[in-house]
C-alpha positions, -999 to 999 in steps of 0.1 A, spaced: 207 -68 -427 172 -86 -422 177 -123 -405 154 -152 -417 151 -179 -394 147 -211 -412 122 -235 -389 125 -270 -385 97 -287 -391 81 -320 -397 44 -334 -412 25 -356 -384 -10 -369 -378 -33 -362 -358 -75 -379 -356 -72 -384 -395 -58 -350 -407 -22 -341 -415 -3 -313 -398 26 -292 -398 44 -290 -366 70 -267 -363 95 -261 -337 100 -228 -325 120 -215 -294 99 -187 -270 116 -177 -237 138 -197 -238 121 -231 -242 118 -250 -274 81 -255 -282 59 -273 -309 32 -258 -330 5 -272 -348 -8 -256 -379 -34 -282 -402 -25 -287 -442 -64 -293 -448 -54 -325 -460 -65 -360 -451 -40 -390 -443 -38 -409 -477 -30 -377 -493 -6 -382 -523 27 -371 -516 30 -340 -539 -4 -325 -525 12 -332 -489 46 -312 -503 31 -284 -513 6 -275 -485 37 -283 -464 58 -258 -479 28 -231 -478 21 -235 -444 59 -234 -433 66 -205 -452 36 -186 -439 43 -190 -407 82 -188 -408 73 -149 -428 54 -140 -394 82 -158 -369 104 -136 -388 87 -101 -383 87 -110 -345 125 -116 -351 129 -86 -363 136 -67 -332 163 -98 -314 185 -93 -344 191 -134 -349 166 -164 -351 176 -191 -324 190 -221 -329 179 -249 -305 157 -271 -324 162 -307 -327 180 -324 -354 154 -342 -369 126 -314 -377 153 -294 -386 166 -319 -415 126 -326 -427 123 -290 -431 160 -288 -450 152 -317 -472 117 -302 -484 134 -270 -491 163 -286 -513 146 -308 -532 139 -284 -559 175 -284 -567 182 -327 -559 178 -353 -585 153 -373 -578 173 -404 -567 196 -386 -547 160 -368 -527 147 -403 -523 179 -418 -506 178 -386 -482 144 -388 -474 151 -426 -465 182 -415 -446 164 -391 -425 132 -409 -418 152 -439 -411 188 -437 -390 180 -399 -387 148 -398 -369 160 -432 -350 188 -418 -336 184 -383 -329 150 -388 -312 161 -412 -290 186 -383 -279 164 -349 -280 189 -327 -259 210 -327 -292 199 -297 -311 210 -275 -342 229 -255 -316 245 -276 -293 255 -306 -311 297 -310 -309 317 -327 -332 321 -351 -304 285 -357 -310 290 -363 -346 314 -388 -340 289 -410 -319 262 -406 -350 291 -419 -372 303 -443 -347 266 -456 -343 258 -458 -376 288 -483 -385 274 -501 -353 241 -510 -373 263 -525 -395 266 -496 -428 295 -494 -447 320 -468 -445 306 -455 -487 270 -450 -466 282 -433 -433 303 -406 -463 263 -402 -474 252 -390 -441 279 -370 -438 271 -353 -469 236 -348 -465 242 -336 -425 271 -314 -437 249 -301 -468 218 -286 -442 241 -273 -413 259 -250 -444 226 -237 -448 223 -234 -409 257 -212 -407 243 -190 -443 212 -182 -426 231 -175 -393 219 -198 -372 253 -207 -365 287 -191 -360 304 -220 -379 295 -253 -393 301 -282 -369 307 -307 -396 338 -286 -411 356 -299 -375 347 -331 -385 372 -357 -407 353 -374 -432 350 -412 -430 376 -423 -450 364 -448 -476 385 -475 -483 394 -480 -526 368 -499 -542 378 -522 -572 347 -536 -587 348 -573 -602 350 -573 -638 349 -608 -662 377 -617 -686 369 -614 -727 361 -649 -723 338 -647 -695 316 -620 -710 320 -635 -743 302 -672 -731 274 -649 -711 265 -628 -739 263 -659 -754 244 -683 -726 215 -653 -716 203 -652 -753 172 -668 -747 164 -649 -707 147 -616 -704 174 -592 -695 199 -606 -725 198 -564 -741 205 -556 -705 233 -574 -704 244 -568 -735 242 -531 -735 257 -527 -698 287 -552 -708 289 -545 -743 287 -505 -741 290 -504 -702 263 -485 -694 247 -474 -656 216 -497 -649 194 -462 -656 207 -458 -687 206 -492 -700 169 -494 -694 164 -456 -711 177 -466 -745 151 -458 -768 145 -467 -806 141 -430 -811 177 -427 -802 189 -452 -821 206 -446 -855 210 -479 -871 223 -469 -905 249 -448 -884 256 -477 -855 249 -446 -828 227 -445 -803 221 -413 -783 220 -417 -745 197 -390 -731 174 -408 -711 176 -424 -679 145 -447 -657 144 -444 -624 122 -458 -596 98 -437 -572 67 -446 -552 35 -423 -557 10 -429 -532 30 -458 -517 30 -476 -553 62 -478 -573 63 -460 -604 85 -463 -634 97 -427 -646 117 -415 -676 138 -386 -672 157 -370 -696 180 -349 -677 214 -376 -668 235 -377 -641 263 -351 -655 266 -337 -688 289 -359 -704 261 -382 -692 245 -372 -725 268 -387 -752 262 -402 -785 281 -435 -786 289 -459 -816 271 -497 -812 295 -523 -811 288 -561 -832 275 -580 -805 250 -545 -800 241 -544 -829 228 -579 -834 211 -575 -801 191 -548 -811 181 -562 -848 169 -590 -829 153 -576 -802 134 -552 -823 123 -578 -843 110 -598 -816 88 -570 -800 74 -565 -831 65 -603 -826 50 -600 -797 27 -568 -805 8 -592 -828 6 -623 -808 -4 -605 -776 -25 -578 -795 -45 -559 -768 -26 -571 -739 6 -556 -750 20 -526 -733 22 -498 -759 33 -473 -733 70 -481 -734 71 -488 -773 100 -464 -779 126 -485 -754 144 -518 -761 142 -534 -724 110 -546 -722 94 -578 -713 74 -597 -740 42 -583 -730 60 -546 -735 65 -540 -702 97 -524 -694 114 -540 -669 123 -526 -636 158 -515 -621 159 -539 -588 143 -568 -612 171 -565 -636 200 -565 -605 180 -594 -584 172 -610 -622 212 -610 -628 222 -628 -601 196 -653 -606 212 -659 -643 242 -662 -634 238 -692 -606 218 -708 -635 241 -704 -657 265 -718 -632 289 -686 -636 309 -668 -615 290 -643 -594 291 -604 -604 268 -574 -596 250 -563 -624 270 -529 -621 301 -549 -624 295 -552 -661 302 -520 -671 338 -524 -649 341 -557 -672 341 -529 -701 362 -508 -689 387 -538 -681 386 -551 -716 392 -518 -735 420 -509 -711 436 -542 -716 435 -538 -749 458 -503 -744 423 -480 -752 436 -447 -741 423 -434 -707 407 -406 -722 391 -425 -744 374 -448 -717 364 -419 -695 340 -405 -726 329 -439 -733 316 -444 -696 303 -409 -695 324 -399 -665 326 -361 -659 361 -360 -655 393 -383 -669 402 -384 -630 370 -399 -620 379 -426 -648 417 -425 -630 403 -432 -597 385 -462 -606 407 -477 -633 439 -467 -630 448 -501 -614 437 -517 -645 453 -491 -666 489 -516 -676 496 -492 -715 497 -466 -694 526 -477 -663 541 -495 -689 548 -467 -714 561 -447 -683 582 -471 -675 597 -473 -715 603 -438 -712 627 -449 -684 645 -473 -699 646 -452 -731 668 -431 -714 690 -451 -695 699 -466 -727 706 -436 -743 728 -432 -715 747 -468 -722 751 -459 -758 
């Protein structure tokens, strides 16, 4: 069986120009070579990618044919390179917001801690070693749900590592996963969510609000509801769209994609009262502000409900910062924006909404990941168990 080495490699600058450098191992020694991307710095970041990939995959195809005759491609290059290189060739296959937060892992902690300790390579690192990254990284003060992140991501390339036999065995499988402790997001009563629906009328993000509380709704898929989707003689709206957030160039850029998290991320849902009204009037005044503001209204983003009243739609950290903003002013108690959606959740479970029921609602993939999160909320449920009990037992007495 031909063996492919799979080089780690990283893009750097040099007088103006970007390069390539990839680390290779010759006699022994671990070395660096340079080869040029013809591209100046300044170059956008997809024209970067691609000549990146080309010139790694060229030169890996001729490391390999001299390869040919050892057998198996070496593995002591340094973790850094080595993750670049990985990342690049996964992100085919990674959303897009899950390829942004590894790329901001790696040229972050990553590169900070693994260059300040270059004897650690692909090869050589020890779970021992592992346990100091981990150990470090709760040091710079992450949480326990980050540290899981790295771990993911790490444990995700060195697979790849061990499939492309550069490894006997995959360091990270001797490794415990940090244990994350449960998480029980904060959630309003009926009564809270009832007075802020009712108090953010007049602010910017009320159809935020009221579509994350009122429909509980991720952030991305609150600010993706379209008028295209929406079905107003049927109270449905389709949820097929999600915006996220990526910089081209260094500048941040709005994107709509229409491929969601999972698919029972796609779901057509039923529009509650308090939706309902929120849209009728929100649709109304867009079509307000398309006249006033004339030529100075954004007709881009005329299909979605969340813009601003020049037709704008708004952007994901503006809404979250925006929330907690309102709510001080509004002299409520503080919640994340996120925490809406657990306030839906709360309120149909206390009101004995099946499980199941819930779990399609939210769009969760599975009824456990529904379980996991709610089941502490979930009274009907304990408390029919519990009937069943004392059904018996008085069966019993009888």
């Amino acid at each position: 069986m031909a063996i492919k080495a799979t080089l780690a490699a990283s893009v750097q600058k040099k007088n103006g120009r970007l390069h390539a450098v990839i680390q290779v191992k010759e006699d022994g020694k671990t070395k660096s070579v340079w080869r040029a991307l013809g591209l100046p710095e300044g170059a956008s970041q997809t024209q970067v990618n691609k000549a990146f990939r080309k010139v790694v995959t060229t030169y890996e195809e001729e490391y390999n044919k001299r390869l040919a005759r050892d057998g198996r491609p070496d593995a002591d290059i340094p973790i850094f390179p080595f993750l670049c290189t990985y990342l690049e060739k996964a992100k085919p296959r990674l959303q897009l917001s899950t390829y942004q937060g590894y790329h901001q892992m790696v040229y972050s902690r990553v590169q900070e801690y693994f260059n300040a300790h270059p004897k650690l390579t692909v090869e050589s690192i020890t779970p021992k070693d592992i346990e100091a990254f981990y150990k470090w990284l709760f040091g710079k003060g992450l949480k326990t749900g980050s540290v899981i992140h790295y771990h993911t991501l790490l444990h995700s390339a060195f697979q790849q590592a061990y499939k492309d036999e550069l490894l006997d065995v995959n360091p990270f499988d001797r490794v415990e996963r940090p244990k994350k402790s449960d998480f029980h997001g904060a959630h309003y009563s009926e009564d809270e969510l009832v007075a802020l629906f009712e108090l953010c009328r007049s602010d910017p993000i009320w159809p935020c609000v009221v579509l994350a509380g009122g429909m509980g709704l991720r952030r991305s898929e609150v600010l993706g509801v379209r008028w295209s989707r929406i079905y107003m003689d049927k109270r449905t709206v389709l949820l097929d769209t999600k915006i996220v957030e990526e910089k081209t160039d260094g500048e941040p850029v709005l994107r709509a994609i229409e491929e969601m998290k999972n698919k029972s991320s796609r779901r057509t849902l039923p529009i509650p009262d308090p939706v309902y009204e929120m849209l009728e009037t929100i649709r109304a005044r867009q079509e307000i502000n398309r006249k006033l503001f004339r030529g100075s209204y954004n007709r881009t983003w005329d299909d979605y409900v969340c813009t601003d009243e020049l037709g704008n739609l708004m952007r994901p950290n503006f809404v979250t910062d925006h929330f907690s903003y309102l709510l001080e002013k509004l002299g409520l108690r503080h919640i994340r924006f996120h925490d809406l959606r657990h306030t839906f959740a709360s309120v149909l479970l206390s009101k004995e909404v099946p499980l199941i029921n819930v779990s399609n609602f939210l769009g969760h993939s599975t009824i456990s990941t529904t379980a996991n999160i709610y089941a502490h909320l979930d009274k009907a449920a304990k408390q029919s168990s519990a009937d069943v009990i004392s059904d018996i037992f008085r069966k019993e007495q009888a």
